[in-house]
N, C-alpha and C positions, 0 to 999 in steps of 0.2 A: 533541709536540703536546698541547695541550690536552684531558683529559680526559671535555671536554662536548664540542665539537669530534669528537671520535672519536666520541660514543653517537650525534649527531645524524647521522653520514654512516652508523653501522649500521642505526640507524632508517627512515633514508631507503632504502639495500640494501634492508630488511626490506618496505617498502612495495613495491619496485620487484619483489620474487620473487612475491611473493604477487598483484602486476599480473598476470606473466608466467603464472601459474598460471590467473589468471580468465581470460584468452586464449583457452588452450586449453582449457579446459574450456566456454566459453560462446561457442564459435566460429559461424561464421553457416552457417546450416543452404543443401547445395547444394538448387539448386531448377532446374525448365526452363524457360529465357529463351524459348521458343516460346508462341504465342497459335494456341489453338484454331479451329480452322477448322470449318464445315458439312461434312459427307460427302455424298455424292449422295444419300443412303436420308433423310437430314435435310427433303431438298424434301417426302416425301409426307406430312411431319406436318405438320399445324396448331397454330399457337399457339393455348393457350386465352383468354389477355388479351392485352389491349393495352397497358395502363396499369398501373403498379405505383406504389404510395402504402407507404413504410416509415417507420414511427411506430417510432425507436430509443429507448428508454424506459430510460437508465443506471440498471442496477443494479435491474432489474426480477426478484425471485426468485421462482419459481415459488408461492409462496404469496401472494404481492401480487396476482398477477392471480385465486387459482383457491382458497383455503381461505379461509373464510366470516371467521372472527375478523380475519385482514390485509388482506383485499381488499374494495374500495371501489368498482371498477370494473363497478357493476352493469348498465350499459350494453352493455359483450363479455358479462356472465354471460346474458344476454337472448339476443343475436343467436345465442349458442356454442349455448344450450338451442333455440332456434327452428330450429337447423338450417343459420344462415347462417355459419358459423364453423366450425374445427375449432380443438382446443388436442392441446400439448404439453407438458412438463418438455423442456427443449434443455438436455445436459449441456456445460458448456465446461470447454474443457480449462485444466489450471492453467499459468500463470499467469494470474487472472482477475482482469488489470484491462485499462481500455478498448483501450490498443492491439496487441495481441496479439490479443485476442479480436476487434477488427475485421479483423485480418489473414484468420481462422481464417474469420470471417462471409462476408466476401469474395473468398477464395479457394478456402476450402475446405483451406489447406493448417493443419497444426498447430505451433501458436506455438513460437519457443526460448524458456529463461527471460530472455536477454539483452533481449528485446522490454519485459519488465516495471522494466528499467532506462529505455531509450529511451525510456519510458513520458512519461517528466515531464522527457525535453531538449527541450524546445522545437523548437532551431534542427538538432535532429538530421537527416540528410537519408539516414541510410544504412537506415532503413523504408521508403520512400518506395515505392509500388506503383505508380506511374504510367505505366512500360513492361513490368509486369507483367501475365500474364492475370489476369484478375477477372470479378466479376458487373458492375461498375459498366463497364470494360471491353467488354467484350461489349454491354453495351445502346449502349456509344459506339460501337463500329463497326458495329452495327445504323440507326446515324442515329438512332438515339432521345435526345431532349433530356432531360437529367438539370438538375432545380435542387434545391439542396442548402441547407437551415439548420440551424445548430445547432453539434455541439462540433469544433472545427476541427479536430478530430485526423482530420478526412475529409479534410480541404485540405491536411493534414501530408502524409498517405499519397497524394493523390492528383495534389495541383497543383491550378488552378484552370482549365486550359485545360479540363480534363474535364466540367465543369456549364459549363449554358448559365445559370444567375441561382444566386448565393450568397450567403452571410453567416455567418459562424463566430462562434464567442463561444467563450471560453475554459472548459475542463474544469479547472480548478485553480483559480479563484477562488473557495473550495468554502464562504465566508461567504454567497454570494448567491446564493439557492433560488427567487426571486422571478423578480425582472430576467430572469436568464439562460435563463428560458423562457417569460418575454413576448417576447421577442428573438427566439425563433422563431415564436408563436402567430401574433403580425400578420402573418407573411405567407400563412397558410394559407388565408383565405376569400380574398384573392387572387389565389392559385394555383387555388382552384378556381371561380371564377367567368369563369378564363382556361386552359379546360384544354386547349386549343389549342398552346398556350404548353410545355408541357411533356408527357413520356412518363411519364418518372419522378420522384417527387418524394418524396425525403428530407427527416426530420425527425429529426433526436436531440435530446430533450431531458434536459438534464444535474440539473433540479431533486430529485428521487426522490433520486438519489447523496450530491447536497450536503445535504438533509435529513439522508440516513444519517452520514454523515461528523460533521455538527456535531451531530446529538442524537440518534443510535442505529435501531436499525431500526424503532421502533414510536410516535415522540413523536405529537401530534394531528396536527402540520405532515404527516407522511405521510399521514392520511387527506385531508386536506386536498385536499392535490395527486396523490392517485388521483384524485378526484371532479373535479378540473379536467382532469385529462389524461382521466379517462372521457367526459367533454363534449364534449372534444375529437375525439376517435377517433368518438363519435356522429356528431357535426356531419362528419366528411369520409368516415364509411359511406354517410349519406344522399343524399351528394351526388354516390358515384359512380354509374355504369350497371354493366350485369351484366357488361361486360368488362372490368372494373378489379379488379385485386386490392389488397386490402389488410395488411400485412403489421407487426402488432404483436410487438417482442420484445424481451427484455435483454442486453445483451451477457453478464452476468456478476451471481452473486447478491451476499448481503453477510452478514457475521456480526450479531448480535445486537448489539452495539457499533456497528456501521454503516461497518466498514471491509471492505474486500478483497483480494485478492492470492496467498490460497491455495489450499488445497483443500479445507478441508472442503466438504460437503454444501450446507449453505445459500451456500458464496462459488458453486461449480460448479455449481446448479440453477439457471438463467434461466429464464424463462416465452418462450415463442412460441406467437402464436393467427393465422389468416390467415384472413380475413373477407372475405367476397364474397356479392353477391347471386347469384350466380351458382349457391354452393352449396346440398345439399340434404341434407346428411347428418340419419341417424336419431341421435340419441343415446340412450344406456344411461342406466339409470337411477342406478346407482354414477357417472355421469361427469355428473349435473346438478350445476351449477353457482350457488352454489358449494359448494364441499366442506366438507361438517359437520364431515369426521373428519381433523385433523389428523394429517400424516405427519411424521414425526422426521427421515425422510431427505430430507424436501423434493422427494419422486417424486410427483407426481400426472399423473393421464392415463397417457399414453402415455410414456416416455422417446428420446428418440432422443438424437444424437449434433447441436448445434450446428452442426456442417461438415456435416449432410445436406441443410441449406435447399439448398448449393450446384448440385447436380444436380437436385433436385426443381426448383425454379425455373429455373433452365435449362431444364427440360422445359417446362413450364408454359409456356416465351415460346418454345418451339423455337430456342434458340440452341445453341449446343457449350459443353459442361462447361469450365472453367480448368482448365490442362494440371494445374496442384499439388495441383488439388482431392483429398479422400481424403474425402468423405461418400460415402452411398448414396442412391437414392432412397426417399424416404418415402412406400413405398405407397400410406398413408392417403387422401393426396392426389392421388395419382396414377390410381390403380383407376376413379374415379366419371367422368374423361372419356376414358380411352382403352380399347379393345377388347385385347382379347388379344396380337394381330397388333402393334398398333401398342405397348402396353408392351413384349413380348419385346423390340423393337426400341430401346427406350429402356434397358433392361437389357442390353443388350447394348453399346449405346454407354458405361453408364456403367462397366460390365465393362472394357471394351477401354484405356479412359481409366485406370483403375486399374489394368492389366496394366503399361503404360506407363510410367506413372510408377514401378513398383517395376521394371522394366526384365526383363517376362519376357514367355513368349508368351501369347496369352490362350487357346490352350485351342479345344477344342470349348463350342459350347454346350450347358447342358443346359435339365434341366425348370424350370420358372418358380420353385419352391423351393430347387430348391439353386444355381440361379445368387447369391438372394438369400441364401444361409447363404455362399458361398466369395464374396461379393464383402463380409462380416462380416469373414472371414477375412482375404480383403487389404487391410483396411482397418485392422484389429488389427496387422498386419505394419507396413505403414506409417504407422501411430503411432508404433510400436515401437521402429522404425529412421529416427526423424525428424531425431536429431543424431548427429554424426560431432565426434569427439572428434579434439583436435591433439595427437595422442601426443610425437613431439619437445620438444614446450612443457610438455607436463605431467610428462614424464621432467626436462627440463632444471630445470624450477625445483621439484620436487620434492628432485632433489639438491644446488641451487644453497644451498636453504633448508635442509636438511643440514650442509652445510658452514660457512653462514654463522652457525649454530647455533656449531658450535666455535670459528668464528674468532671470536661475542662471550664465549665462556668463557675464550677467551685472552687476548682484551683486557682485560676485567671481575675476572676472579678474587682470590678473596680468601679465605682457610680463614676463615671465620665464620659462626655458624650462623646469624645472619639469609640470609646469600648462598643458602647449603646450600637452606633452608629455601625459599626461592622456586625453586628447581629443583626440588624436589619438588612444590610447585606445578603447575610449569608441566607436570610428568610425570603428576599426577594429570586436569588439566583436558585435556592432550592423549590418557589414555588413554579417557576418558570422551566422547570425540569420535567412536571408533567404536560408538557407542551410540546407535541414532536418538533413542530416549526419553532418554537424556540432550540429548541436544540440546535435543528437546523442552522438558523441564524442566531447561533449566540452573539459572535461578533458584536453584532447589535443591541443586545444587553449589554454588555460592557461597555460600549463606547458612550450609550446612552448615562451610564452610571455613571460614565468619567465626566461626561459634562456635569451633572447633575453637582458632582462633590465642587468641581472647579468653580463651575457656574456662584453655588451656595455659599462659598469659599469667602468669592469673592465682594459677593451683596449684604453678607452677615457679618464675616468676620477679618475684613480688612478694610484699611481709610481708603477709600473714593477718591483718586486723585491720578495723575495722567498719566504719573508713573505705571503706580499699577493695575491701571486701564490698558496700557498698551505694552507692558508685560503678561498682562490675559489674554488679551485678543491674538498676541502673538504664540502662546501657547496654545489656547484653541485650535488657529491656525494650521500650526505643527501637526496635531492629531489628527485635524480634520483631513491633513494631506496621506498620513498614515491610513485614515480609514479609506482612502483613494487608490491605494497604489496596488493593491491584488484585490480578488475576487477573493472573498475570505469565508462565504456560504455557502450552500448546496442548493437552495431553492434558486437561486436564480445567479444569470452568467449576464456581467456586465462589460464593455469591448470599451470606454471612455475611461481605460486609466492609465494610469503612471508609468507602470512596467508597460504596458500596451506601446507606451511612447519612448519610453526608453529604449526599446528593442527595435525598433524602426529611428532611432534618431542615435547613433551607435557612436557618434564620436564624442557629443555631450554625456553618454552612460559616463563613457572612459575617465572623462573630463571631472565628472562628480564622484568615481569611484577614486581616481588619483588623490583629492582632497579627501575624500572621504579615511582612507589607510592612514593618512598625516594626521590627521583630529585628535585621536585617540590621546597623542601628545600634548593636546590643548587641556587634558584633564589633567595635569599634574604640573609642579615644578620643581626640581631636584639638581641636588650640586654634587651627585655621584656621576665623577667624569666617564666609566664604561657606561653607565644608562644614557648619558646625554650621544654618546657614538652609536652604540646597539640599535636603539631604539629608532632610529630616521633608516637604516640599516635593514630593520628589519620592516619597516614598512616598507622600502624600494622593494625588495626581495617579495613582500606579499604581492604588489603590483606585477612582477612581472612575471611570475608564477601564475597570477591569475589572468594576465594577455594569454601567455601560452598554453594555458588552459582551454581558453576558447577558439584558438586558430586550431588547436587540436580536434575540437569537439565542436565547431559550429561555424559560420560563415566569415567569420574574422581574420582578414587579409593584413596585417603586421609582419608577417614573417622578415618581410623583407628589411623592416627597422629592425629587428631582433638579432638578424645573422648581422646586421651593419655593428652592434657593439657586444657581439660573440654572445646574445645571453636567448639565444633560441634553442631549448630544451629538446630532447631525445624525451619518449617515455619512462625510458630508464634513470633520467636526470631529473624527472617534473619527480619521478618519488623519493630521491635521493634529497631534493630540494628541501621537499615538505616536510620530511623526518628532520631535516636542518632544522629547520623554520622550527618544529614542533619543542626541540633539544634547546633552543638558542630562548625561544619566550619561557620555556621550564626553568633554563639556567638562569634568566632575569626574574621571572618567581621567586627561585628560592632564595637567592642572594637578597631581594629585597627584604621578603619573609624575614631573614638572618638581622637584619640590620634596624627588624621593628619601627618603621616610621610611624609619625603621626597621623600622618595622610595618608590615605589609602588607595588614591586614586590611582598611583602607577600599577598597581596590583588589578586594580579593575582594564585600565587603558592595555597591559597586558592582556589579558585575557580576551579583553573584545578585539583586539588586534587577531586573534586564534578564531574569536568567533564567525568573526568578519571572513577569513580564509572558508570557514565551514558555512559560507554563505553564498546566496547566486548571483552572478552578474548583477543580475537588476533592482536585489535588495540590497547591495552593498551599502547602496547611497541612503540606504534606512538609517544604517547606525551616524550618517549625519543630523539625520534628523533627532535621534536620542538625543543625541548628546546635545545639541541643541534647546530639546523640549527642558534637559536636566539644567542648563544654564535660568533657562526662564522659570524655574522652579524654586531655582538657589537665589533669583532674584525676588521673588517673588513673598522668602520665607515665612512660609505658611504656620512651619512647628513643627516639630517634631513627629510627633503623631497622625497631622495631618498629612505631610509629606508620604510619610511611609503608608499613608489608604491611598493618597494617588498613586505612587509606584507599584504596588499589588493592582490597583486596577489598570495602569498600565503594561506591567508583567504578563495580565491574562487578554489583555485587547493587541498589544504587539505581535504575539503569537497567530493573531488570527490575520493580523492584517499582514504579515507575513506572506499569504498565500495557504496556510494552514486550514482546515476543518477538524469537525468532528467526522469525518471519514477516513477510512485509511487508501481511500486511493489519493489523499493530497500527500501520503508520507513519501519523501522526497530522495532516493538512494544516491543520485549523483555525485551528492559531497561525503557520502558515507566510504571514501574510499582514496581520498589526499595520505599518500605516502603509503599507503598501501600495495600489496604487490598481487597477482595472479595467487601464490599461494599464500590465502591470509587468517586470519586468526578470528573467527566469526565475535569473538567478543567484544575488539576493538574496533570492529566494523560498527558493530550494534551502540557503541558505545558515541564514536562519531555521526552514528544516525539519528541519534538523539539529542547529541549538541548542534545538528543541522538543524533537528527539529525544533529543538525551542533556544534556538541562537539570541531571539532578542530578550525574551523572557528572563534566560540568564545574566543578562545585561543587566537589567531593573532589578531583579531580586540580589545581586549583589551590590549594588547603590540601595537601598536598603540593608540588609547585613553590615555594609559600613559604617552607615547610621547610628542604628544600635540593635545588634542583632537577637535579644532576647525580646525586644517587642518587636520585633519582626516574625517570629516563632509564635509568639504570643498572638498574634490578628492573623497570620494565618493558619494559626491550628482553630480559631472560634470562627474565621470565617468558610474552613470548609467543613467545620463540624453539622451545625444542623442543616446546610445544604447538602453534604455527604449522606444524613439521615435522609431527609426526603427525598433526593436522588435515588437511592437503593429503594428507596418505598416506589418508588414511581418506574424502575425498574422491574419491582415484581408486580406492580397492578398490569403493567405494560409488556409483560410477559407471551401475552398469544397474541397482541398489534399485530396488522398487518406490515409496519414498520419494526417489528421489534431487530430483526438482523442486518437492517439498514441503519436505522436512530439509536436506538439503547442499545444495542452490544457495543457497535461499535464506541460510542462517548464512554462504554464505563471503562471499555481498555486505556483509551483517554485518562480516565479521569484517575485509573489505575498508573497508568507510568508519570503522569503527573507527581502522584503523591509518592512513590517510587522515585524519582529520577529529578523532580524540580524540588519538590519537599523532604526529600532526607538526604539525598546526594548534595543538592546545589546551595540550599537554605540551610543545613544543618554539619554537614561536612568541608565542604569546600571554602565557607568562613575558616572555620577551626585551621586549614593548611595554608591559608592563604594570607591572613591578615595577622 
């Protein structure tokens, strides 16, 4: 049997254990199919509202609504200070992106990390809450009419049989910050000039998020759109009565970047205020609003726990808690309408509901204090023990990937020290797995590796001499600027780099990205006269695709050269464009493909030309630097074998220096949507979210497949072999970490689309069509 033949069905094994691995480790948390009922002691309380109005504000962090410098919403800071408001810091639990965190809102139960995959399937149906107990739930078997606008990942979770009037708009179309919550605004004075018409009336609006997403936590576009959602919230306070509540919050905060999905402090501090005429609280003078004195840990107010809305509010309309629920109630809100008598009795029910759910007795009751310290207690418990691991699955393909380890050193082996050499590799990066902070900063494993091979390269196995003295140093160089240009780790946030200055120095970006679109050309020469036209052609066309891009989407004032030579885009033209673009590099693909050259490089210089489009402003001028680093590589010729360890270890350090981690809140949606339209096809989305994701990555591992693509297969199926073994081993010792849904979920998703998406897609496939 063919040699490429064999690595491709190990690679594929390799994919399939490391499936079987994510299985059991990310299995679906039990929960109780029962829906809450009234108890008789239920009849002698009164609801305090009738009407609930929830204003869902994506990505709303506790400093947007409540510390002076971020927030704009001077409209709540009024009502909170007059009395008619309370606020909060609502901590949410990680993983903190929208659907898990609406599960957690809704339920009261605490998310799996598996929730923050389902996040972005569309057509997934296995979230789905709509024979679930819930808050939304509960007001539907109360007969209360729910109408729902906003990010349909309500309509996901719940169906549409649930709301009595809807309209969703999509949460991933994250270019449009506008639209996608005027889409909800129209219907508001509507709904409340017919408030007849409905009980409950939901609003998410997804603008705040997409702001963060496409230009960080802080550009003017976020003041902008406080001041419009604070108008907002105004106009539907004034217009309720004293029996309506009003219920302002964020599911989830965002980094400084404007992404989310972890844990730090700023992604898990949402803001929640609940606003009523009805209210009368005193406020303190540390808690007027808003807050002078900025907090590092993003805690202001009060802290609670996100899953306590669910029983508080349950109180509040007197219905029965969701069986999954694991909040408490929030005092705060609670104390100012009911007597003694009648909270014991609300503590007591939400006692009993949490005895239940952790499957014990509840106990005597005691005094009104320490009921609320041990219902703290089972509530910590039942965070605690929220997943149940599939041991079978994580024994079997822990050992399966053992085995499959030897059986590729049997088929593969070869006494050479290149071979040798990447097994030690693969033994370094898998010992460095049981290291949260390696994890953390892999980055710095790799880059450290990459010196190490160049360094050794250079003092062992090459003649001393000026040439290639100052073909090293100028490589190093290279990398060393790569390891400069993003924040590529999670431990720590660095303000002295590249992108840092490119973004404040905005006419040199331009300057470096113009040459940077033309380069691509510098990897080839060819006497096919449509490639020598296309090709300059199509990099103009990228360049000004990607101007229009940013006067669209960020402070870039060009318009005016753009309308001067007729080429300033409509929305409807930048996607008209892209699908051009996308048609026009596929048509130069295959035609070359057809024509079988020796050289490969126009097939590469195509592609990164595509890559480049699927990449941001301020790393464009990265793929100068590749191609760059690959000239000093070519001069430098190392051999064969060597080359292709430094391009894998380049492959996996480019990625990071990129602006990438092992987290998913660096995954980056902005470019996941060039030529795409409002209504789009989640596959192809996902698909260009992935060639954003490892845009340089693919770069280098197809400059290797040029090469020679069966020892390219060959070193990286041994190099992630017995690191994929202890990896998975160091996954399940790491299992109850207090890092485990911070550090090791998220890298093994990692380390799953990797070998998914860079090793069988990029490494194994994309050769086969391309060269």
């Amino acid at each position: 049997m063919n040699l490429s033949v064999k690595l491709i069905g190990l690679h594929i094994l390799q994919v399939f254990v490391i499936l079987l691995f994510c299985i059991g480790y990310f299995p679906r948390k039990p929960i109780l199919n029962e829906i809450s009922v009234k108890d008789e002691d239920d009849d002698s309380l009164n609801p305090i509202f009738d009407k609930l109005v929830i204003v869902m504000i994506d990505a709303l962090r506790s400093d947007f609504l409540y510390y002076k410098n971020s927030s704009k919403f001077y409209n709540v800071h009024r009502l909170i200070n007059e009395g008619h408001g309370i606020g909060f810091t609502a901590y949410a639990s990680p993983p903190t992106v929208t659907l898990p965190r609406l599960k957690g809102i809704l339920t009261g139960s605490t998310p799996i990390f598996l929730d923050a995959i389902l996040n972005v399937a569309e057509g997934d149906d296995s979230s789905n809450l709509k024979e679930h107990d819930s808050i939304l739930k509960q007001f539907y078997l109360d007969d209360k009419k729910i109408n729902f606008y906003g990010d349909d990942t309500w309509l996901k979770l719940f169906g549409k049989d649930m709301f009595n009037e809807f309209e969703g708009t999509s949460s991933f179309f994250v270019k449009d910050f506008i639209e996608v919550d005027n889409n909800v605004t129209r219907h508001v004075q509507p709904n409340l000039n017919n408030k007849e018409n409905w009980d409950i009336l939901v609003l998410h609006y997804l603008g705040l998020d997409h702001i963060g997403h496409a230009l960080g936590s802080s550009p003017p576009e976020m003041s902008a759109k406080q001041e419009e959602l604070d108008i907002i919230i105004n106009n539907i306070y004034e217009s309720l009565d004293e029996d309506s509540l009003l219920l302002v919050l964020g599911d989830h905060g965002m980094t400084d970047s404007g992404n989310h999905g972890g844990s730090t402090n700023s992604e898990t501090n949402a803001a929640m205020c609940f606003l009523s005429k009805k209210f009368q609280f005193e406020q303190e003078d540390k808690n007027i609003l808003p807050i002078v004195n900025k907090n590092e840990d993003y805690e202001y107010l009060t802290q609670i726990q996100q899953v306590d809305l669910v029983p508080t509010l349950m109180s509040l309309f007197n219905l029965p808690i969701p069986k999954n629920n694991v909040g408490i109630l929030i005092e705060d809100l609670i104390n100012p309408f009911f007597d003694i008598q009648a909270k014991n009795q609300l503590l007591k029910r939400n006692m009993k509901q949490l005895n239940e759910l952790l499957n014990q007795d509840s106990g005597n009751f005691r005094e009104e204090s320490d009921n609320i310290e041990h219902m703290k207690i089972l509530q910590e418990k039942l965070m605690d023990t929220s997943t149940s691991y599939n041991y079978p699955l994580l024994y079997t393909s822990i050992a399966l990937m053992g085995v499959l380890f030897l059986i590729n050193i049997y088929v593969t082996f070869e006494l050479q020290f290149q071979y040798l050499f990447v097994i030690v590799l693969s033994l370094i990066l898998g010992i460095s797995s049981f290291a949260t902070s390696f994890i953390e900063e892999e980055h710095k494993v790799w880059y450290w590796l990459l010196i190490f091979v160049i360094v050794s390269q250079f003092f062992f196995f090459k003649k001393i001499n000026i040439e290639n003295s100052l073909n090293t140093l100028g490589l190093l160089f290279f990398i060393r600027l790569l390891k400069s240009w993003n924040n590529s780790g999670q431990k720590f946030f660095y303000y002295d780099l590249i992108s840092n200055f490119l973004e404040s120095h905005e006419l040199f970006c331009w300057i470096l990205n113009f040459v940077t679109v033309l380069s691509p050309s510098k990897l080839y020469s060819t006497d096919s006269m449509f490639i020598k036209i296309t090709q300059p052609l199509i990099a103009l066309q990228l360049f000004i695709y990607k101007v229009n891009w940013e006067i669209k989407n960020s402070k870039l004032n060009w318009s005016f050269f753009l309308q001067n030579i007729k080429m300033l885009y409509t929305n409807e033209e930048m996607i008209s464009v892209a699908r051009f673009f996308f048609k026009i590099c596929f048509i130069n693909l295959a035609i070359n493909r057809f024509r079988k050259p020796k050289n490969k490089n126009f097939q590469i210089a195509i592609i990164t030309t595509i890559l480049i489009l699927q990449s941001s402003i301020i790393n464009i001028p990265m793929f100068l630097c590749f191609i760059i680093i690959e000239n000093f590589i070519e001069k430098l010729n190392f051999g064969k074998e060597h080359t292709i360890i430094v391009e894998i270890l380049l492959e996996y350090l480019s990625f990071f220096s990129f602006g990438n981690t092992n987290s998913i809140a660096t995954i980056d949606l902005i470019n996941a949507y060039n030529g795409i339209s409002a209504s789009y096809d989640i596959k192809i989305v996902g698909f260009l979210m992935m060639t954003s994701t490892f845009a340089p990555s693919i770069f280098f591992s197809l400059k290797q497949s040029s090469r020679d693509y069966s020892l390219t297969l060959k070193y990286s199926l041994i190099l992630n072999s017995l690191w994929g073994f202890l990896f998975l081993l160091s996954c399940f010792i790491g299992r109850y970490h207090l890092f485990v849904w911070s550090v090791f979920s998220p890298k093994l998703c990692y380390f799953l689309a990797w070998h998914v998406f860079m090793n069988l897609i990029i490494k194994i496939i994309l050769p086969l069509l391309v060269f």
